[in-house]
N, C-alpha and C positions, 0 to 999 in steps of 0.2 A: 636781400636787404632793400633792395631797391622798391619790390613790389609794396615791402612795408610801410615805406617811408609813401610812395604814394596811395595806398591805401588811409593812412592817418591824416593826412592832409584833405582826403578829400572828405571824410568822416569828420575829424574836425570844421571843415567848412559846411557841412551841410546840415553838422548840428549845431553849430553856431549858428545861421541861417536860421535855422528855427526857430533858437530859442530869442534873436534879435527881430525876428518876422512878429514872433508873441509877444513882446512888451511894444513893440512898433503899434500893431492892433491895438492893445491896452493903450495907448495913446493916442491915435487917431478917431478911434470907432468905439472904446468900450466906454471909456469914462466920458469923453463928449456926448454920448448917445444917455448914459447916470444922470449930466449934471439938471438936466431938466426935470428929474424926477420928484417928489417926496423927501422928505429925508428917513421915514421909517423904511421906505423903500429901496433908496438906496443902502440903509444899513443890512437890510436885509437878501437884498439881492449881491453887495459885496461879500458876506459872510457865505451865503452857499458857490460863490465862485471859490472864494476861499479853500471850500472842502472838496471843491470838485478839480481842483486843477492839481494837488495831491495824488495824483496814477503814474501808472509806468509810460505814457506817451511823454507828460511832462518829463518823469525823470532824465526819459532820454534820451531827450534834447540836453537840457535843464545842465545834468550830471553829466552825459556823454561829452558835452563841449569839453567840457575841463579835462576828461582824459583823453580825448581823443587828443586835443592839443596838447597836452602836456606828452604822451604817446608820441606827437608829431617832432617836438623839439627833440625829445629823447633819443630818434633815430636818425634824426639829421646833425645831431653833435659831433659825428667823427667828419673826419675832412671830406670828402665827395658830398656832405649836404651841407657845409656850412653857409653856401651863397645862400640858401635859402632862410640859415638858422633865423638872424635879425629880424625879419617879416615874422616868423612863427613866434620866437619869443616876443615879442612888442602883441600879437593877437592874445599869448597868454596871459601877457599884465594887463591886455587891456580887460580880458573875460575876468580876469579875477578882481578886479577893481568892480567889476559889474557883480560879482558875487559877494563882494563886501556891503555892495549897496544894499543886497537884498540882507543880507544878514543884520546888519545894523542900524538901516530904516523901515525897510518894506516888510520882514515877516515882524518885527514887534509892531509893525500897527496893525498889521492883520488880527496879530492875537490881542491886541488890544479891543478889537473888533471884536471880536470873540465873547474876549470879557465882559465886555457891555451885555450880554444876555441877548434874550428872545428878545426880537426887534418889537413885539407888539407890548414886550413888558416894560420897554426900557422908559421911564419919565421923560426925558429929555434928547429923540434922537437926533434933533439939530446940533446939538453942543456932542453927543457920538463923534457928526459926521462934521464938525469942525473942526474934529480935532483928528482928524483922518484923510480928509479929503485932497487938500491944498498940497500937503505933505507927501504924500502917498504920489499923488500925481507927478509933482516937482521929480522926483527922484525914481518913479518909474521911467519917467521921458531922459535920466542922465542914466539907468539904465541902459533902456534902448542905442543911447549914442557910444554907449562904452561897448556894444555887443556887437554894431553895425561897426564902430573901428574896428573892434577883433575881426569881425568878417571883412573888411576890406582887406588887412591887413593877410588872412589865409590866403584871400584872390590873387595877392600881389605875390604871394609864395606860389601858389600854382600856376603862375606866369612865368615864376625864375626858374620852376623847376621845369616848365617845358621847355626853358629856353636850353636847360642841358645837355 
């Protein structure tokens, strides 16, 4: 039991890590590096991010954090992991708050992105990229912060559980 519980802890941490390391990026380096672009070209250069970031590296990050964490809590709920349980659940609500974001802001303006068509057909790719950009950002960077607490919060479980 033992082995498992640190096993998921640290899978959890290293795939949260990732997937807080990838909207960190999308924040620092990918859309600052956009905003100086075109706007047919940033419609177009976010749309095929869009279809490329859809693989199994992504998911397993992406997907992994949530079970691994959730994995993590699950083994640490009998009594010998509960000093750790608090840190592990508080990383879950915070990932899944991170996965609300995406569900409820970030992939409908992807696919709205989408909609808009071939970037060279679309009439208007400024008014596109109005109504995407500002938005998309905002809440990629709340994101990021809700991914990098759940990773703080795994660190501070692989603190307690060394302390054991």
């Amino acid at each position: 039991m033992e082995l498992s519980r640190v096993i998921a802890l640290v899978a959890a941490t290293i795939t949260t890590g990732l997937t807080a390391g990838l909207f960190y990026a999308y924040a620092c380096s990918v859309m600052p590096g956009l905003r100086g672009v075109d706007d047919r070209t940033f419609v177009e250069v976010m749309q095929r991010i869009n279809v490329a970031i859809l693989n199994g590296w992504f998911v397993l990050g992406f997907v992994g954090a949530l079970l691994s964490t959730g994995a993590a809590v699950a083994l640490h709920l009998p009594a010998a992991g509960r000093d750790v349980l608090p840190a592990v659940v508080a990383a879950l609500v915070f990932y899944v708050a991170a996965l609300a974001v995406t569900r409820k802001v970030n992939i409908p303006l992807n696919d709205a992105l989408a909609a808009a068509g071939q970037p060279g057909r679309i009439a208007d790719p400024a008014a596109v990229r109005a109504r995407f950009e500002a938005r998309w950002v905002r809440w990629n960077v709340a994101r990021a912060l809700l991914c990098t607490a759940a990773l703080g919060c795994l660190c501070w479980a692989l603190v307690l559980h060394g302390g054991n």
